[in-house]
Structures are given as C-alpha cells and as structure tokens.
C-alpha positions in Angstrom: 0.0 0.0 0.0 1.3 3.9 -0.4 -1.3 5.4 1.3 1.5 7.0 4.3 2.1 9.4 2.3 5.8 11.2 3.2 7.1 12.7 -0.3 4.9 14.4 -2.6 2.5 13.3 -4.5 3.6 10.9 -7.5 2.9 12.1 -11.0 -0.3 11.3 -12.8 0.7 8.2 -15.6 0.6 8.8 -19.3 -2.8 8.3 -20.5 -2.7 6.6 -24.0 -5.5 5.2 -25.9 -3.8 1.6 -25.2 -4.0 2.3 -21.6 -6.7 5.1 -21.3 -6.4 4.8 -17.3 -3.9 3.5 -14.6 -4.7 3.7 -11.4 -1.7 2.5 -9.5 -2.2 -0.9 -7.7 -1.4 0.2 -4.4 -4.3 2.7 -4.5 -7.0 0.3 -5.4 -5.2 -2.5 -2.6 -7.4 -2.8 0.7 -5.6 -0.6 3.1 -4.8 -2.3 6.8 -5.5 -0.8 10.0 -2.1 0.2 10.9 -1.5 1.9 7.7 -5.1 3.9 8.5 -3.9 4.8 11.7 -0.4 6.4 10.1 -2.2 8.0 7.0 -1.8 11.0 6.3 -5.3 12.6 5.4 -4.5 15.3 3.3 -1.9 14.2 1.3 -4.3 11.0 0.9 -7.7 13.2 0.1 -5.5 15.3 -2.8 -4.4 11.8 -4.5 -7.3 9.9 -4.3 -9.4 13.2 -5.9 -7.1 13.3 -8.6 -7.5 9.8 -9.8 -11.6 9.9 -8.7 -11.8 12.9 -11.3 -10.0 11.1 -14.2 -12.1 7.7 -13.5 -15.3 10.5 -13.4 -14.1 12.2 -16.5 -13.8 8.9 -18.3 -17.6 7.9 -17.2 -18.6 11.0 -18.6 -17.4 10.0 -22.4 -18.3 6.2 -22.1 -21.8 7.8 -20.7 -22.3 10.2 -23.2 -21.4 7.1 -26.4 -23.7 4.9 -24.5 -26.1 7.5 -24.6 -25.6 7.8 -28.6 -26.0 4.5 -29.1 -29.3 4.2 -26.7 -30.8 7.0 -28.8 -30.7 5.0 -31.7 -31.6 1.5 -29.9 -35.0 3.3 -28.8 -35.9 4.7 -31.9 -35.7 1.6 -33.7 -37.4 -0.2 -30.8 -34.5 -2.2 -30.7 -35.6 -4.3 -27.5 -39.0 -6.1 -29.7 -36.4 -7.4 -32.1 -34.6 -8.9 -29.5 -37.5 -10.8 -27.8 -38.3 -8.5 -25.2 -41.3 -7.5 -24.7 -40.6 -3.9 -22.6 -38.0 -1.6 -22.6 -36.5 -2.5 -18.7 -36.8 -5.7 -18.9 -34.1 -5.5 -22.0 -31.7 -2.6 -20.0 -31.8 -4.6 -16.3 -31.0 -7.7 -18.3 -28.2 -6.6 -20.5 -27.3 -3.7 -19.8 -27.5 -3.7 -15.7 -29.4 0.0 -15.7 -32.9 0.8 -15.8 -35.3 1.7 -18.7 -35.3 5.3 -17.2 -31.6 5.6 -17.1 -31.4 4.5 -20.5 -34.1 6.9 -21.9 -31.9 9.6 -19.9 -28.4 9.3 -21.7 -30.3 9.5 -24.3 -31.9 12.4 -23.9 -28.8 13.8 -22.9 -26.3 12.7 -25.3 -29.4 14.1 -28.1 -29.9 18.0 -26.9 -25.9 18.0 -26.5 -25.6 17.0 -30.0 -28.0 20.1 -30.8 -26.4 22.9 -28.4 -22.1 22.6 -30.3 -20.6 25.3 -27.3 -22.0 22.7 -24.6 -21.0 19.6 -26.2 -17.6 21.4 -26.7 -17.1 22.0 -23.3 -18.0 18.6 -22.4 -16.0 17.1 -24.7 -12.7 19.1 -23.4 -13.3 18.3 -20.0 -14.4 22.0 -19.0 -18.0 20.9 -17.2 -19.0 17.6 -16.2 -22.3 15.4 -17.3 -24.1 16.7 -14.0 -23.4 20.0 -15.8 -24.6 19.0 -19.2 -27.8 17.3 -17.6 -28.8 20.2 -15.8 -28.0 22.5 -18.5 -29.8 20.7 -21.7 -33.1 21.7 -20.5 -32.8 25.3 -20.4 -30.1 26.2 -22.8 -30.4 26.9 -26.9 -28.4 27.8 -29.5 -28.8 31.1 -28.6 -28.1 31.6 -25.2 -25.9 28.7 -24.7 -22.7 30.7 -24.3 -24.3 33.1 -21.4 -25.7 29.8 -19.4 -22.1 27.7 -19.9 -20.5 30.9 -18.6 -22.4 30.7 -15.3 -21.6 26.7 -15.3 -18.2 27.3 -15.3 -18.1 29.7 -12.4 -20.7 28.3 -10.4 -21.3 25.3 -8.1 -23.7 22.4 -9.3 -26.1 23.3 -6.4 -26.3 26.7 -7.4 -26.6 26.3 -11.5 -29.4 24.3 -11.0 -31.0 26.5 -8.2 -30.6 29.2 -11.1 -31.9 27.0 -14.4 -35.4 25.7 -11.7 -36.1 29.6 -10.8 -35.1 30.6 -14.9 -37.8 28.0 -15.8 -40.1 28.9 -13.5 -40.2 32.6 -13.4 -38.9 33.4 -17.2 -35.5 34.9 -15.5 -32.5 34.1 -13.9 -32.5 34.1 -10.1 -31.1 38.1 -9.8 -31.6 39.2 -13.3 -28.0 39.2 -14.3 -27.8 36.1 -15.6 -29.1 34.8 -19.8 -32.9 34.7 -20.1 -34.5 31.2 -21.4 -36.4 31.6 -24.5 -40.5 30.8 -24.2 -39.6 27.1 -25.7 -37.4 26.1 -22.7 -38.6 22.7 -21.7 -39.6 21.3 -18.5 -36.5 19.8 -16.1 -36.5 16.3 -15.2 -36.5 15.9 -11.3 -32.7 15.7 -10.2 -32.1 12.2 -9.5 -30.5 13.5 -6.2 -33.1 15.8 -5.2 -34.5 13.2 -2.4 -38.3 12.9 -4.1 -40.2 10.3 -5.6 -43.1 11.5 -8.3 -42.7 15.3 -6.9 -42.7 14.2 -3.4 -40.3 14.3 -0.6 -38.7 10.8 0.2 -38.6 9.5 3.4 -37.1 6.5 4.8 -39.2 3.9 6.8 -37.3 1.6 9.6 -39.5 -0.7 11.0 -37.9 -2.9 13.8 -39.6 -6.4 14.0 -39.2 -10.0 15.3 -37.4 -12.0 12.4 -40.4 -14.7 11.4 -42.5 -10.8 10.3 -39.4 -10.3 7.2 -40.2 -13.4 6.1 -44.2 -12.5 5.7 -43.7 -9.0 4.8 -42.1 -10.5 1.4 -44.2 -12.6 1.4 -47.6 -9.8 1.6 -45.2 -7.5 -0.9 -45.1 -10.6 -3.7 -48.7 -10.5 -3.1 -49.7 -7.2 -3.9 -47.7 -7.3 -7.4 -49.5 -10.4 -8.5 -53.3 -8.4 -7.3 -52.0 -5.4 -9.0 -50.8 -7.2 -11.9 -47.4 -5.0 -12.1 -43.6 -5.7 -10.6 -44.2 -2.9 -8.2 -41.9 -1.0 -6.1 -41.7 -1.1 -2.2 -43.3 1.7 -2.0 -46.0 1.3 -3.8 -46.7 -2.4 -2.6 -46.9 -1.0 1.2 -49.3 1.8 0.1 -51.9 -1.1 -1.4 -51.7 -2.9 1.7 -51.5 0.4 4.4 -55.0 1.2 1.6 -56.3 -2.4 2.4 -55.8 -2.6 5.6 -57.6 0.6 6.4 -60.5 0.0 4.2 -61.4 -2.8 7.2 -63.8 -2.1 9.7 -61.9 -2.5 12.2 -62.8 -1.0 15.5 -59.9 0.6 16.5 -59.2 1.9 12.8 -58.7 5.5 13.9 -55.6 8.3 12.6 -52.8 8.3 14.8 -52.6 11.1 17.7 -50.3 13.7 16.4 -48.6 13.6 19.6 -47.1 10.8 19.2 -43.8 10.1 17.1 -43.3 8.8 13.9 -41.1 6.3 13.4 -39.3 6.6 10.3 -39.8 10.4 9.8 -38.1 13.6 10.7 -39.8 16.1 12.7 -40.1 18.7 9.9 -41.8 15.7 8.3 -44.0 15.2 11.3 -44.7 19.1 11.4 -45.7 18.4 7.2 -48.0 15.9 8.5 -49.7 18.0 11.3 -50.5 20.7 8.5 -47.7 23.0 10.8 -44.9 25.0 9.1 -41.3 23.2 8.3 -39.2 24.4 10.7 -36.9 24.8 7.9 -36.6 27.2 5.0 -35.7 25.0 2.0 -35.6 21.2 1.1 -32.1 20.9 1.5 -31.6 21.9 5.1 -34.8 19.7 5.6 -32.8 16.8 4.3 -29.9 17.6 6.7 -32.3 17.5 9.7 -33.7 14.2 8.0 -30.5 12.6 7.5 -30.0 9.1 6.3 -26.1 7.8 6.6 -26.8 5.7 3.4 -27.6 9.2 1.3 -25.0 11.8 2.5 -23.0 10.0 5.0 -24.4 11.4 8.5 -22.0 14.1 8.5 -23.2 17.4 10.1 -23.3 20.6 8.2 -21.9 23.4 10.0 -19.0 26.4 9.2 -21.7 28.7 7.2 -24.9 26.8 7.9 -26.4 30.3 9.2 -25.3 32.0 6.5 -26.9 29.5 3.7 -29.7 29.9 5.7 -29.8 33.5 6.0 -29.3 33.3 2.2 -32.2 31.0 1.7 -34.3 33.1 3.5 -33.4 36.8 1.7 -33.5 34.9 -1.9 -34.8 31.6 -2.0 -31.6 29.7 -3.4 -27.9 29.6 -2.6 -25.2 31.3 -4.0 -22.0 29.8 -4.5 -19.5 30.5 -6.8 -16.9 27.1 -7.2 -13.7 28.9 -7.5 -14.6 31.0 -3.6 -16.0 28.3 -2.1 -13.3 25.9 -2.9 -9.9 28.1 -3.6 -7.7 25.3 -2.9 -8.5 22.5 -5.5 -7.8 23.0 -9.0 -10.7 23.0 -11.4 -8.9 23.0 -14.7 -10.3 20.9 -17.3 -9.6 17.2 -17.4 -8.3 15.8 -20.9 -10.1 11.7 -20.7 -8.7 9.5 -23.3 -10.3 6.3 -24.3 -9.6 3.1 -25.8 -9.2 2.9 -29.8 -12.0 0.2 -30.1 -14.7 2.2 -27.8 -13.9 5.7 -29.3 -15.2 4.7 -32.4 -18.2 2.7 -31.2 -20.8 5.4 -32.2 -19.5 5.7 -35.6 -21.9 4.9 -38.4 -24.4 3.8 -36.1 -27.8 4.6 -37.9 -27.1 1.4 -40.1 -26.9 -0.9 -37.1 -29.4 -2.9 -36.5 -30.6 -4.2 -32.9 -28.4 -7.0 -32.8 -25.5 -4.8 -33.5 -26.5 -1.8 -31.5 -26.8 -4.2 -28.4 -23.7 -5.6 -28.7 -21.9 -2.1 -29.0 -24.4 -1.1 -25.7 -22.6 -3.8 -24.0 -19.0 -3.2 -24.7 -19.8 0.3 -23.6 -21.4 -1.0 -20.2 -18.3 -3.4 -19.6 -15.9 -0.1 -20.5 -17.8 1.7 -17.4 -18.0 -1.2 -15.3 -14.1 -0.8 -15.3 -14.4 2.1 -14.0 -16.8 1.8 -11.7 -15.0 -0.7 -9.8 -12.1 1.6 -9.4 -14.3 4.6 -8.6 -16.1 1.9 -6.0 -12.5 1.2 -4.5 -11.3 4.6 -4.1 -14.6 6.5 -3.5 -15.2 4.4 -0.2 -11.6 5.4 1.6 -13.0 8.7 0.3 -16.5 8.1 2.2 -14.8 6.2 5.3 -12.5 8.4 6.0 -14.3 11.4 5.6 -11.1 12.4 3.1 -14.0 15.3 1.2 -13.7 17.1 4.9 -9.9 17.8 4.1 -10.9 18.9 0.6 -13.7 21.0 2.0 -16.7 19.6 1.4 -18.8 19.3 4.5 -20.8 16.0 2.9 -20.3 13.0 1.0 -23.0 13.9 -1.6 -22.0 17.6 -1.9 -18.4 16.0 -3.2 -19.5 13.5 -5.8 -21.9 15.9 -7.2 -19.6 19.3 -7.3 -16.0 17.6 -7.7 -16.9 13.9 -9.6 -20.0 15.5 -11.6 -21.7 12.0 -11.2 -25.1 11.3 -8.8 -25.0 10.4 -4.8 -27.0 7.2 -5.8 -24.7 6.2 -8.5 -21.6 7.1 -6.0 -23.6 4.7 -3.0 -24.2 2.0 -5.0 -20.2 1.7 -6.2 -19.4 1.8 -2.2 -22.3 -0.9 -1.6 -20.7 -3.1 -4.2 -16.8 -2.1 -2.9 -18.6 -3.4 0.8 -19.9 -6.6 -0.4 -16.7 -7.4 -2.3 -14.4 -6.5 0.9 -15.4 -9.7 2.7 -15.9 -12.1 -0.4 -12.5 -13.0 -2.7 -13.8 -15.0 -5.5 -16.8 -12.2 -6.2 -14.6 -9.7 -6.0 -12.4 -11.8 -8.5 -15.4 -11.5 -11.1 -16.3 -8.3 -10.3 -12.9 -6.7 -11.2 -12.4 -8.8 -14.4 -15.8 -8.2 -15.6 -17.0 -11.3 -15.0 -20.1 -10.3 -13.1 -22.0 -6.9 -12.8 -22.2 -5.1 -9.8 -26.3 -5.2 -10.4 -25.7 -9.0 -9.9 -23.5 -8.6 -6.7 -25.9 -6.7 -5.2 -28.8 -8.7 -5.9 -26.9 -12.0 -3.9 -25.5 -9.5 -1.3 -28.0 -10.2 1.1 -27.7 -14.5 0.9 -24.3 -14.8 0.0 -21.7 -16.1 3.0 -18.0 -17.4 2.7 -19.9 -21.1 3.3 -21.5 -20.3 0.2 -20.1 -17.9 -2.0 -18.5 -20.6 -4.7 -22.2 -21.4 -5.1 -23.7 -18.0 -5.4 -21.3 -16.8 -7.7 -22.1 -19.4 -9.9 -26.0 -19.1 -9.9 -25.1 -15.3 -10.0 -23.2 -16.2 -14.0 -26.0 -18.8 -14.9 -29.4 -17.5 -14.6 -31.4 -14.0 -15.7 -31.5 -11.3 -12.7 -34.9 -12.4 -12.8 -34.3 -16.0 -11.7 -31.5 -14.6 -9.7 -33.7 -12.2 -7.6 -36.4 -15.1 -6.8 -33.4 -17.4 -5.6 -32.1 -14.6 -3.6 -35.5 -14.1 -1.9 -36.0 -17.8 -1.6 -33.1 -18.4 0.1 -33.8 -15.3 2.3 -37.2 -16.6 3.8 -35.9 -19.8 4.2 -32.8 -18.4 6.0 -35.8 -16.4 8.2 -38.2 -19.3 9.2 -34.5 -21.5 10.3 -34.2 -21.3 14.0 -30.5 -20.8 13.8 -30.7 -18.8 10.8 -27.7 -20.4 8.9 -26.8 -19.8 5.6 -28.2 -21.1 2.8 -27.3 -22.0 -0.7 -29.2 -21.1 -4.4 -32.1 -23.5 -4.7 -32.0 -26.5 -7.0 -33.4 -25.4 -10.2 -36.9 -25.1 -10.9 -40.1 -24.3 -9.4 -39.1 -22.9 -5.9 -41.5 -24.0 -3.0 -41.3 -21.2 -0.6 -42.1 -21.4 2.9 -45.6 -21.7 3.6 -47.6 -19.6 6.2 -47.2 -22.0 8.9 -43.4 -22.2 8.1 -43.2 -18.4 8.8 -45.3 -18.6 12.0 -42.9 -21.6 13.5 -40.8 -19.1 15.4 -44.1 -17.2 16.8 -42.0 -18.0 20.5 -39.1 -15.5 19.1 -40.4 -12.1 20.3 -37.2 -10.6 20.1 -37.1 -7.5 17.4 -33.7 -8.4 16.1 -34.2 -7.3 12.7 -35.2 -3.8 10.6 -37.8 -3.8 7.4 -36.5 -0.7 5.8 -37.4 1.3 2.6 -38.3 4.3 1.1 -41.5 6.1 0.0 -42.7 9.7 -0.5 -44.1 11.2 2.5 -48.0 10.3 2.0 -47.4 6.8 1.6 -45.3 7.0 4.8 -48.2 8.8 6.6 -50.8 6.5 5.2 -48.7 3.6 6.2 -48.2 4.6 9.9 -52.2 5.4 10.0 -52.8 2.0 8.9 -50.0 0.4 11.7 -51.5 2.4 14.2 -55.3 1.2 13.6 -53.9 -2.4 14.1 -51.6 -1.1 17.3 -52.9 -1.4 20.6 -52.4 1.2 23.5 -48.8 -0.1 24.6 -48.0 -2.3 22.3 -44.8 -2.3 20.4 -45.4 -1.2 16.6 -44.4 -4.0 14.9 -47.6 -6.0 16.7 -49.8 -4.1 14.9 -47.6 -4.7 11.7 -48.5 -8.5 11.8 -52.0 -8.2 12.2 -52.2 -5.6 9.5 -50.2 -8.1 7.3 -52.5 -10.8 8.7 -55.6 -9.1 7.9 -54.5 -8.5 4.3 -52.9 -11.4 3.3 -56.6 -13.0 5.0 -58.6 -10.7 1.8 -56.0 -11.2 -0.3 -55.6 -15.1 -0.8 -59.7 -15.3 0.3 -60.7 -13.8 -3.0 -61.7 -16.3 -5.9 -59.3 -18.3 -7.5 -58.8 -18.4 -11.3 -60.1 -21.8 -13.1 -57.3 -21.9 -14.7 -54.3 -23.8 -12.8 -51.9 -22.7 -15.4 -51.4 -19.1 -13.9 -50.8 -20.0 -10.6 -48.2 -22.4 -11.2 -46.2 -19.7 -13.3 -46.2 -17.3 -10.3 -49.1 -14.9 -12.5 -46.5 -13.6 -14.8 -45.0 -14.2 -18.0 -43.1 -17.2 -18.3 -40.2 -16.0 -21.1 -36.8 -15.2 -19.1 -36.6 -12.1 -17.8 -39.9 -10.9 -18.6 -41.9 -9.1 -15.5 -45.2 -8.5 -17.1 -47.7 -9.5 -14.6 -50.8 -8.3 -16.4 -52.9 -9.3 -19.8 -51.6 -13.0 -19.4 -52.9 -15.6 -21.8 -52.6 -19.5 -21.7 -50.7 -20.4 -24.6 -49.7 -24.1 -26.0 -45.9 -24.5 -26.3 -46.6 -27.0 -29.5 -49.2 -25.1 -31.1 -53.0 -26.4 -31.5 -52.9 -26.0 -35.4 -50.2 -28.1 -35.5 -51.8 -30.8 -32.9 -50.4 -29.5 -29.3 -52.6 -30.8 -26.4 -54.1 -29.4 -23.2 -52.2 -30.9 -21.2 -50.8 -28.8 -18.3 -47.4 -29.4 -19.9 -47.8 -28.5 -23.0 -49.2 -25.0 -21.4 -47.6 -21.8 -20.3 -48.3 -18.5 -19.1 -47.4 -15.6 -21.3 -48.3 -11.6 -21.7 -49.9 -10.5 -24.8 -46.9 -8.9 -25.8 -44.6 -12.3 -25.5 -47.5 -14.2 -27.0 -48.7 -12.0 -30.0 -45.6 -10.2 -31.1 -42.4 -12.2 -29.7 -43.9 -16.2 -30.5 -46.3 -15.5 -33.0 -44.4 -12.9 -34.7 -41.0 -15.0 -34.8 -38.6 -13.1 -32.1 -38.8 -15.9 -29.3 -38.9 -19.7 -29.7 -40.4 -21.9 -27.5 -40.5 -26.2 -26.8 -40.4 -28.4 -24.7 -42.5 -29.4 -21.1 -43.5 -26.4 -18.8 -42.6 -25.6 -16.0 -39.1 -26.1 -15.9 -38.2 -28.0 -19.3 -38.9 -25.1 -21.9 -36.2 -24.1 -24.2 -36.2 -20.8 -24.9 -34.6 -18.5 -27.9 -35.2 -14.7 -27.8 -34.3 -12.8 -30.8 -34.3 -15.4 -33.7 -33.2 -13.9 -36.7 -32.5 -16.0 -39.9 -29.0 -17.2 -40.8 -27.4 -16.8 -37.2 -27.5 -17.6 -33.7 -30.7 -16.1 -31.8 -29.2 -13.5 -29.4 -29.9 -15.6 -26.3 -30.5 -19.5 -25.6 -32.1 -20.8 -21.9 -33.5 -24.0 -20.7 -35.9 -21.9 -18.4 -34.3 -19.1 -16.9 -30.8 -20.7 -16.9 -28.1 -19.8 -19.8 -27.3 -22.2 -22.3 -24.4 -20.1 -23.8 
C-alpha cells in the first residue's frame, strides 16, 4: 500500500489510448489498520481526488457514447427485435441500468448534439455530465454561451437552483444572468433531489421480530400479483396500508399527532400535522432528515447560518466554485479512451438491434471498469471522511460538485466495494468483468464465505430475474431457520417457498432483532403509519400491529376467488419467457401449437403476456418447446442465418 504518504505526490501516468487509465495498484489495494492509523489525510484526500476525477471524467465520455447508441436502440425499438417485450426488462437484463436511465443518456447525449458550445465544453473536459444534464433543458443555440459561462463559475447546487427559478419565473435568479427563450422545456427531477413523483422521500425503519421479514415479502409478492405489475416497495406498502384501512376494524382511527413517527423527521412530522417546516428550503430539511446511506451522517456546520440567512433573503444559494473551494484545481480534465470504444458510435444509424446491443454492452463493460475503481477509491474517500480535508462538508456535496456523477450512482459503487471486501472470488469476477455489480448486489443479502463458490455461480448462470427469486427464496428460508444459517441457491426449478405455517414456527421469538427498511414519499409514509396504528394497541410495540395488518390483508388477499385456470398459478401470475416481468394481460398459450396438434395438457401450457405471445412467439422473435414448467427451451431474438441472441432452458443460460 502507499497510502502513508511522506514525499509528494507521484505524477499522474501517461494516459494513452492503449491504456486510457492506470490507477496505481497500491491505491486500489485494501488498506490495513495500521496503515489507517499512520495516514496522512490530506496528502491521501489530494491523490485519491485526482484519480476519482479522471475515472469521473472517463464515465462521462463512455456515458455520453452509451447515450448515442441508446438514442438510436430506442428509436428503432431495438428491444422487440430482440425478444423483449418492454423496454427495462431489455436494459436490467443486459445492460444492468434501468429503462429510465437509458431513456436519460439518451436524452442527454441528443440535446448536447444540438447545443455545439456545450457539447464542446463537455468534450474538453471544462463541465462535467451533472453540468450537461442540468443545463440541456434550459439552454439553446442562442443563449448557450451566457448559461455555460455561469456553469463554469458556479457550483452544481447553485446552476441548478438558477436553471429551476429561470424555468419557473422566465429569469434568472437576480436578473443578471441569460434569459430562457418561451420554448425552454420542462427539467426532469434531479435524481438526487431526495423525491419520488414530486414528493419528498422519506425512509421507513421498522424494527420487527425475524419470522415478520419473512411475511412481509411474502404480503409484498402478493400485492404485485393483485395489481398485476412488478411494483416497487413503495407502492406495494401503500396497497396494503390502503387495504388494511379500508377494514372495519374497531380501532381503525388516525394516529394522535402527539405521538412520534417512526421513520420520519420532525419537519416531516410538522408536514404531516398541517404546521410550518421548521426549515426554509428542502435541503436543510434533508440535513435535519439525514440518512447515513444518502450523505453519509455528516453534520453541516462552518456557514450553515449564513446558507440559511441566504435562503431566506433569496430563496436559493449562492455559490461560486472557484470562492468556495480556492484550494482544488478545477482546470479541465483531458479523458482519453480506448481505440475500439472511441469509435463505437461511428456509423451507427445502419446498425441494426443486434448490432446496436452488442456495442451497448461493450460500452457498459468499459464503465463497469471504471466503476469498480471509482467503487475502491470513492469508499476510503466516504470512510475516511477524506471530502472534509478537501472542503466539502458532505459525501453527496463531493461527488456531485467535484466527480460530476449522482450520490445514488456514487452509494451504489461503495455498496458493491462493501460486499466485495469480505468475499475474494466475487470480488475476482467483479474486477475482471466477469459479473455486474447489479448481480453482486442482488446476492449481497444471501451470499456467505460457506456459500459464496455457489452463489457466484448461480449469480453467471441465470437471468436477474431468476436470480432475484433465488435470492428471496433463500432469504425466507434463511428467516423461518431457527439458527438462521446460511443457505445456498435452490436446485433449479419451481421454488416451493415457505408456507404460512413455516413463517409462523418461530411465533416463540419475540425478540425484534431485525429492521424492514425502505423508502417512500411522505403520503405513503403517513398513510402507512395510519394503517399500523389502527392495528396497534395502546402499549403495544409497533411491529404488533404490523403483523395483524399483514394478517388481515394477506386473509382478503388469498380469500378472494381463484382463477379456473391452474396454469397461472403455477407460473407465479406472470410471463413465463426469461426475464420478462409482465404481470398483467396474461394468456394461456400451447408450447406446440394447436394448429399443429399441441394438447391441453398442463405441460404443453404456459403462461405468457400479450406482448410475449402475439408479437415475440407468433411474430417469430422468441422460440419456445419443450414441457412447462421447468423443461422449456427458450430462444429470444431469432433472426434468420445466425444464432438467436440468447439461448435458456428456463431461466438458466445455455451459452
């Protein structure tokens, strides 16, 4: 390791298009404790930021040629030639991002291509793709120069404090900055800006024996198949808080005000009362709300009165980079790239899907080796609290003002940097590329050093689909055990997961040794905590009335009418082709086709959505034989005179 730093700094290598990035090895090694105990933090803080803004820098590029290349994926509705049947369930598959994300770079990499001073900037290193992101929805051809000028003096927070008031009011926050034309479009919410659909996100920790984890999956899997959709958390809890409290149940009745709310912050609480926020703008709300997973717990201070005084007298900071942070350089950094991906954007409106996808996924393993670096160095960064010495007073405020990249995109790179600490061989594959960091942290929660070998190979075999339902498998299982000892991926096929009386064997264990946790905007959380206490009684802990509420719905739930048709059920209510979620519109279709003399046996009989079953099998993009459940071969995007682009028995690789 180098990290007791005693001479200067060692130069920066020469970056060539052979070797675009080296980050020394002794950087990227685990550090030991004794070597933490001698470091020197602010000789460490300047290195690791210089290599965290050339990994950052190179992002940016391999972002902005991913987001070329998505542009034209999605307007050739790449992902239906390919034997998908929606848009995510293509990008979580191969390319380990969401549908949103995708449609995002896109968007992006499209208005940048339309607005030259920007995209110059961006290509010389001069603003970052936080910059670009923020500035694509207010700037033109026109007035581009006037709104780069203020991105290159100004701190992120305060550019996009000054584009939100432009848009809103028709003029820049003190009238000396460039006026938006009447076409200026809307702004996407900030993926940082700690709301979900325009409200304010708030994290809900529920402390509960362990047997209620296991039945709160359980009630979650539920509401997706009686809403038909793969829902989120969120939205799951806010059809069962809406459930339960459509019960007559006699002591269904609002919680008293007075009493606290677990889960939320008292400006929250004040929200919820219908009293003022005791604070004058959503970002010192989020510091008095503060999560340690979103901006590392660290306490804002220094000029915290005179932000606030600022708030107060204009409604937005003002910050200007070069004042607030004198002592880092913020010259422009020069990213070079590997020959082979530099080019892979050229010529691309003559690619077809099969083609375009391949390119998307040489461009996702290009940033996945970054993103383990970043990962690496980015948690000493976090751990350490290195931004303090480079004067950053949070985690978040760093990535997003020094790296240009999101506080979710820097947590998830640590998450995966965690999970590989304690586990060799995943972080073996993780580092050469072998496995995602999507796929790491989907067997995060299961995996253990008994059965790691075994995870990583389940994790390299199967869609995230598959690999998700194994994960949660192994998780209830691992629940309902009374010693709770590991446990390893499930054989394949049909998983049989524990039952309810499985889940109630440990009703002796009273003992609240584990947290439900997730996040929801502030109505769900308030409808939610109405609902828990309408189950509570006077006394009880909160996590009582948690189980009869999940009682009670689970009791409607699974008491409703059952569909004739056995097929469905057996599937799991959603489409059977790999990696599909669809959940809705399903229709019971013969794997050897009727016309051609296919029976009714059960079989011969799987569940598909109309998309799957109208315009993947019938139209020719997937293939299907064999016996359901388990024995169906599976080829998505057939194309004549070569290999379909993927092969499975079920949801298990064949190539």
């Amino acid at each position: 390791m180098g990290f007791a730093y005693s001479s200067p700094m060692r130069p920066v290598p020469q970056l060539t298009a052979d070797a675009p990035c080296v980050v020394p090895p002794e950087l990227l090694a685990r550090p030991s404790r004794d070597e933490l105990r001698h470091l020197d933090h602010d000789a460490a803080a300047l290195e690791l930021d210089r290599y965290l803004r050339l990994l950052a820098r190179q992002e940016a590029v391999y972002r902005r040629v991913l987001g070329r290349l998505a542009g034209t994926f999605l307007r050739a509705k790449g992902a239906h030639s390919l034997g998908f049947a929606r848009l995510g369930d293509y990008t979580r598959e191969r390319l380990d991002i969401s549908a949103r994300e995708m449609q995002s770079v896109a968007r992006v990499a499209a208005k940048l291509d339309a607005l030259p001073a920007i995209a110059a900037a961006f290509d010389a290193g001069e603003i970052s793709w936080t910059h670009a992101r923020h500035l694509i929805d207010i700037a033109t051809p026109e007035n581009e120069a006037a709104w780069l000028a203020l991105a290159r003096e100004l701190t992120v927070r305060t550019l996009a404090s000054r584009i939100h008031a432009a848009a809103a009011d028709d003029s820049s926050d003190d009238g000396d900055g460039p006026r938006p034309t009447a076409s200026a479009v809307r702004l996407d919410d900030d993926e940082d800006s700690g709301t979900i659909e325009g409200e304010p996100e708030v994290r809900v920790a529920l402390s509960c024996p362990r047997r209620l984890r296991a039945l709160w999956r359980s009630t979650v899997e539920l509401a997706r198949r009686m809403a038909g959709e793969p829902l989120p958390v969120w939205q799951a809890c806010e059809a069962i808080a809406a459930e339960g409290l459509s019960a007559p149940v006699d002591s269904l009745s609002a919680p008293n005000p007075s009493e606290p709310v677990e889960g939320l912050s008292a400006a929250t609480r004040s929200e919820l009362r219908g009293e003022p926020a005791a604070s004058c703008c959503a970002e010192h709300s989020e510091t008095a709300d503060r999560d340690p997973q979103r901006d590392d717990g660290d306490p804002q201070h220094d000029d915290g009165d005179q932000q606030r005084d600022r708030c107060r007298a204009h409604g937005q900071p003002h910050e200007r980079r070069d004042e607030s942070f004198p002592h880092l350089d913020w010259r422009a950094i020069d990213a070079v790239v590997r020959r082979n991906l530099a080019a892979l954007d050229d010529g691309i409106d003559d690619l077809d899907a099969f083609a375009l996808d391949a390119r998307l996924r040489a461009t996702r393993d290009a940033m996945q080796r970054v993103h383990w670096q970043t990962g690496r160095l980015l948690r000493l960064v976090f751990d350490l609290r290195l931004y303090r010495w480079l004067g950053f007073e949070t985690g978040a405020r760093y990535v997003r003002e020094r790296l240009g990249i999101s506080i979710r995109t820097a947590q998830g790179l640590i998450a995966v940097d965690r999970v590989t600490a304690r586990l060799p061989r995943i972080a073996a594959a993780y580092e050469a590329g072998a496995i995602s960091w999507l796929r790491a942290l989907t067997i995060a929660p299961a995996v253990s050093e008994t059965h790691e070998a075994a995870w990583l190979a389940r994790a390299r075999e199967v869609t995230l689909r598959r690999l998700s339902d194994d994960v949660g498998w192994a998780l209830a299982v691992q629940d309902v055990q009374p010693l709770c000892e590991p446990v390893a991926p499930p054989p394949a096929g049909t998983l049989e997961m524990p039952n309810d009386a499985q889940m109630r064997a440990r009703c002796a264990d009273e003992t609240p040794d584990v947290t439900i946790s997730f996040r929801a905007p502030v109505s769900v959380v308030a409808l939610f905590r109405q609902a828990l206490a309408a189950y509570t009684g006077a006394g009880e802990p909160m996590w009582r009335g948690f189980e009869r509420l999940l009682d009670h719905v689970r009791t409607e739930w699974l008491g409703r009418p059952k569909h004739r048709d056995p097929v469905f059920a057996r599937d799991g209510w959603r489409c059977a082709v790999p990696a599909c979620s669809a959940r809705r519109n399903l229709h019971d279709h013969h794997i050897v086709f009727r016309s051609r003399g296919g029976g009714n046996a059960r079989d011969n009989r799987i569940a598909l959505c109309a998309a799957h079953h109208h315009h993947g099998i019938h139209a020719g993009y997937v293939r299907a034989w064999g016996e359901a459940p388990d024995g169906i071969h599976w080829e998505l995007g057939t194309r004549a005179g070569a290999p379909p682009l993927m092969t499975l028995i079920g949801d298990r690789y064949m190539q």
